[in-house]
C-alpha positions as CSV (number, residue, x, y, z in Angstrom):
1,X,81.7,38.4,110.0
2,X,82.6,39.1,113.4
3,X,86.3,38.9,112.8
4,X,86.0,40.9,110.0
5,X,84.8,43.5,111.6
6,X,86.8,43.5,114.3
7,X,90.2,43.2,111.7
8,X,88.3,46.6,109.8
9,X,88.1,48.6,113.4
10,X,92.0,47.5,114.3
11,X,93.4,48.9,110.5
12,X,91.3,52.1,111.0
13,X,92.9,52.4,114.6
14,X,96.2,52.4,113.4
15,X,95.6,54.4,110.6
16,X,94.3,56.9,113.1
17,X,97.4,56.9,115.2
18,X,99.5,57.2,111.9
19,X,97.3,60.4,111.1
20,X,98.0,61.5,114.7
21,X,101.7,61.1,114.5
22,X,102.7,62.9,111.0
23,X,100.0,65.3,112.5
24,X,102.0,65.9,115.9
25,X,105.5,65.5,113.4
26,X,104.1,68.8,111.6
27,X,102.8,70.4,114.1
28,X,106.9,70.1,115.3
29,X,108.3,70.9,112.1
30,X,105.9,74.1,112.5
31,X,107.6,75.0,115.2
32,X,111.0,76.2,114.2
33,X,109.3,78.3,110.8
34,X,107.0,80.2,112.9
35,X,110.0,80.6,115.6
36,X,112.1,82.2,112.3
37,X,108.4,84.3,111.6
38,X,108.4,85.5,114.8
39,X,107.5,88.9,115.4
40,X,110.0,91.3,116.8
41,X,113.4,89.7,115.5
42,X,115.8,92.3,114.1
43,X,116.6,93.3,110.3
44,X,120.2,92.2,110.4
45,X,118.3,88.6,112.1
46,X,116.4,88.2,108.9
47,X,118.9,89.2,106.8
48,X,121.4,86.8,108.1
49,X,118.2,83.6,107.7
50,X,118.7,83.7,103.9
51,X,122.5,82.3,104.9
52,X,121.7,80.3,107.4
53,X,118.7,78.1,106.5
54,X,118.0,78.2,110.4
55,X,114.6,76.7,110.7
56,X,116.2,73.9,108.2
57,X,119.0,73.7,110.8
58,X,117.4,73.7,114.2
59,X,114.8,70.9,112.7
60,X,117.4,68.5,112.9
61,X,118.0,68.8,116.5
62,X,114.3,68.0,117.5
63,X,114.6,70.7,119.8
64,X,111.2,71.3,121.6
65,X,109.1,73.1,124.4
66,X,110.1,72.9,127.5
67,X,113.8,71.6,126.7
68,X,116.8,73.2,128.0
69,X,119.3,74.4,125.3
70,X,123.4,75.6,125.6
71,X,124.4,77.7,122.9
72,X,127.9,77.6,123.4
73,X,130.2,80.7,122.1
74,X,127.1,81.7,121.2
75,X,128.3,85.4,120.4
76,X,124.7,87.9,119.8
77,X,122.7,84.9,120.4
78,X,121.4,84.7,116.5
79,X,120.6,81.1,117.4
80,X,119.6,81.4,121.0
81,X,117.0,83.6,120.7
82,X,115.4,81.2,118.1
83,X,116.0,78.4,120.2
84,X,114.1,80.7,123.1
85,X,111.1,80.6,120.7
86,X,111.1,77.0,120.2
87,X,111.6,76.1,123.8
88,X,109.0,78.2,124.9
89,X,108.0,79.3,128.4
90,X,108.8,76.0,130.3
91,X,112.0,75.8,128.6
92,X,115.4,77.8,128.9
93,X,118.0,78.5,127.2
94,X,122.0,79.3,128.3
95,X,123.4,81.7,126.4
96,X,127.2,81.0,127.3
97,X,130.1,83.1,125.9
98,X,133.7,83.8,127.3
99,X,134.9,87.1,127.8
100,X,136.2,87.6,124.5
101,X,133.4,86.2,123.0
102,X,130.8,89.2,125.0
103,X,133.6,91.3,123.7
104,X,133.2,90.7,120.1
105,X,129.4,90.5,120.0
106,X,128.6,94.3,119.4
107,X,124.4,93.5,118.8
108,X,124.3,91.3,122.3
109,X,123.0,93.8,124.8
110,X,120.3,95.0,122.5
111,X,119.0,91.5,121.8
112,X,118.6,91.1,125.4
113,X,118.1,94.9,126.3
114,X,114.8,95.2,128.8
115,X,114.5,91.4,129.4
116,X,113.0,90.9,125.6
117,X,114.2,87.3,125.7
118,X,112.4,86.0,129.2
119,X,113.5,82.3,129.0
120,X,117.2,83.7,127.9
121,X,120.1,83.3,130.8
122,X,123.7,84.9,129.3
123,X,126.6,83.7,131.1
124,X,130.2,84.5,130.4
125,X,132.2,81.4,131.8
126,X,136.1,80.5,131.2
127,X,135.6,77.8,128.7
128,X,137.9,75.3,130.7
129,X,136.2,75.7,134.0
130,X,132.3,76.2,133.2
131,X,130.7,74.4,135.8
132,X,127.9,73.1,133.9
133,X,125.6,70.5,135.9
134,X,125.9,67.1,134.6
135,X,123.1,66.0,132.9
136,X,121.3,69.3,132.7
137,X,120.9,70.0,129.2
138,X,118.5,68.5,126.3
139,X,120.5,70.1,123.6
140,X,124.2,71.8,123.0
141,X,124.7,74.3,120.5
142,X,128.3,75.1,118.4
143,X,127.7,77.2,115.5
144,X,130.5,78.2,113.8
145,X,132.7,78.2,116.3
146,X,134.0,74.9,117.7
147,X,137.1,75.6,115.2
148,X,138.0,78.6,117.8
149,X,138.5,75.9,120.9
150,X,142.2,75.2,118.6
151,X,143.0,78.6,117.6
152,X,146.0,79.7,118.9
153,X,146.4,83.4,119.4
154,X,149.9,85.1,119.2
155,X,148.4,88.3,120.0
156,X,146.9,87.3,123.4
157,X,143.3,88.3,122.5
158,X,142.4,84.6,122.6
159,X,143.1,82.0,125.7
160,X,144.8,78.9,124.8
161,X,142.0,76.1,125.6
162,X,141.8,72.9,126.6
163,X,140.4,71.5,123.9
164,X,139.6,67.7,125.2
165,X,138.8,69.2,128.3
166,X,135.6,71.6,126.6
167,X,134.5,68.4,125.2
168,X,134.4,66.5,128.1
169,X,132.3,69.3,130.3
170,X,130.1,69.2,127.2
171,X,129.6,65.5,127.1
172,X,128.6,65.6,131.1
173,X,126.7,68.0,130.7
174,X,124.2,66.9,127.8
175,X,121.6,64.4,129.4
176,X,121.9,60.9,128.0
177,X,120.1,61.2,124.5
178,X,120.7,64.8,124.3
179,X,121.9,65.9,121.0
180,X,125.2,68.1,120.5
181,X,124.9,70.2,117.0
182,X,127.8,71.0,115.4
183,X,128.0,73.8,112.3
184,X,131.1,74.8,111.0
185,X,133.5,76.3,108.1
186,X,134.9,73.6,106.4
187,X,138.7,73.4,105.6
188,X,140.8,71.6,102.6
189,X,140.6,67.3,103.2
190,X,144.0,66.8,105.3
191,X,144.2,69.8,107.0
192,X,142.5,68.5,110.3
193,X,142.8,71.6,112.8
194,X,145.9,73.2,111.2
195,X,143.8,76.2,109.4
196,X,141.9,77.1,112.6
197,X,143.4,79.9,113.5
198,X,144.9,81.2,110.0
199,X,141.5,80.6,108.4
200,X,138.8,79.6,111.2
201,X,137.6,76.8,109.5
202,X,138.3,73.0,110.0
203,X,138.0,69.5,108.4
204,X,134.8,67.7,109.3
205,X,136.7,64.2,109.2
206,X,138.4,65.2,112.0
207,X,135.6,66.8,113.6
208,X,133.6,64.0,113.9
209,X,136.3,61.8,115.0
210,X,137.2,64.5,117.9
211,X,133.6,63.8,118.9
212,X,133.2,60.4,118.8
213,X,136.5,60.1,120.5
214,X,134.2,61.7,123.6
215,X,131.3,59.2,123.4
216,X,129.2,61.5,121.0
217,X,127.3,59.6,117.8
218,X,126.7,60.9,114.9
219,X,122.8,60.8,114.0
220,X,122.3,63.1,111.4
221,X,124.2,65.2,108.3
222,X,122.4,68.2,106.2
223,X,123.9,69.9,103.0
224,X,121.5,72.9,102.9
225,X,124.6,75.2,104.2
226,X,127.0,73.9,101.5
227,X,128.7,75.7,98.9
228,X,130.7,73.5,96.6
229,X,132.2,76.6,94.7
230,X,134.2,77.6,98.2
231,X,138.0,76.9,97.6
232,X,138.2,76.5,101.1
233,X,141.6,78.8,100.7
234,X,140.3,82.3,102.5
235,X,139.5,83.3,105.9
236,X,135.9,82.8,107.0
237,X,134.9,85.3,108.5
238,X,135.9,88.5,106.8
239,X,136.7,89.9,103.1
240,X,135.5,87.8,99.7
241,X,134.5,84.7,101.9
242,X,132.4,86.2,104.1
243,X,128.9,84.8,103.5
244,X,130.0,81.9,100.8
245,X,131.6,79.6,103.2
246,X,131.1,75.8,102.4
247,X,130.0,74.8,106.1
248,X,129.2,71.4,107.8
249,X,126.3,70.4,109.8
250,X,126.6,67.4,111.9
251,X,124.0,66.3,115.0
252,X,125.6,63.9,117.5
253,X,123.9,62.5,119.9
254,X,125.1,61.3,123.5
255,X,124.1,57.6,124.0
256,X,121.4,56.9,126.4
């Protein structure tokens, strides 16, 4: 009798700390919706969500308070301010562009105009020497962007980069068991990087293997930002494509 009881108090403790877990699982979850519902974000912000799927996008990443985030190329900071939400006041966020990056970004100064973004630090670095600490960040950000590190501009608007080199400083700089996440247009299979300047987009097969070829693992894949109708023929970012993209989403993670 004794032993029954005793087998009858040890299931209902471990169905307590199950309760306790998918409670503190939601109460994460939770987290990035009400960082998208949060009060103050701008019309073009909400506008751009029904695209994006962000909440969707930044669950993968198990971002949380108190981490520090890079959002690399990060442009206005559409993500980074969402990721300030998430992170809270114990966490920070980098918001790290180039010069022609801050250049391009027409709606940055007013997102952080008057300090609105506290936990929010812009920085506009040369992507090949950024001098970021090693080990000093819980997550990395690209978003639509990482195609831009092998665009080649005739025109001189763009600096050549050092591709291997960005992913390097990114690898040091992500602690061990910090997660990279990587969004991006996707290009025709067997174009690898060739469309990345004449379209901006890029094949995710080679993507991943750039990655991995840097000690990155890949962890997790979502579809919610796919669009199997896209011909992957037109330019991403402008005219008829402009908001139908078919776009990757893969988290890597740096091994412990």
């Amino acid at each position: 009798m004794i032993r029954a009881t005793r087998v009858l108090q040890y299931a209902a403790a471990l169905l307590s700390m199950a309760a306790l877990t998918i409670q503190s699982q939601a109460n994460a979850a939770d987290a990035y919706d009400a960082a998208v519902a949060h009060a103050g974000r701008s019309a073009a912000d909400i506008k751009r969500d029904q695209l994006d799927h962000p909440a969707d996008i930044l669950r993968l990443t198990g971002i949380k308070r108190g981490m520090k985030v890079a959002d690399v190329l990060a442009g206005d900071g559409y993500y980074s301010e969402l990721a300030s939400y998430v992170v809270g006041p114990t966490g920070k966020v980098f918001l790290i562009n180039n010069t022609a990056f801050d250049q391009w970004s027409d709606d940055l100064a007013a997102r952080l105009k008057g300090n609105r973004l506290v936990n929010v630090e812009h920085q506009t670095l040369d992507l090949d020497h950024m001098g970021l600490k090693a080990a000093s960040f819980d997550a990395i950000f690209l978003v639509k962007v990482y195609h831009d590190l092998y665009w080649v501009d005739a025109e001189g608007k763009w600096p050549k980069v050092d591709v291997s080199g960005v992913l390097d400083q990114l690898a040091r700089a992500l602690k061990p068991g910090g997660v990279l996440l990587l969004v991006d247009h996707s290009a025709k299979p067997g174009t690898g990087n060739s469309v990345a300047g004449s379209l901006h987009r890029i094949e995710e097969s080679f993507a991943i293997k750039d990655f991995e070829s840097h000690g990155f693992k890949v962890v997790a894949k979502s579809d919610v930002l796919r669009r199997p109708d896209d011909a992957r023929d037109l330019i991403s970012y402008k005219g008829p494509a402009v908001g139908k993209t078919d776009r990757f989403v893969v988290v890597f993670r740096k091994p412990a």
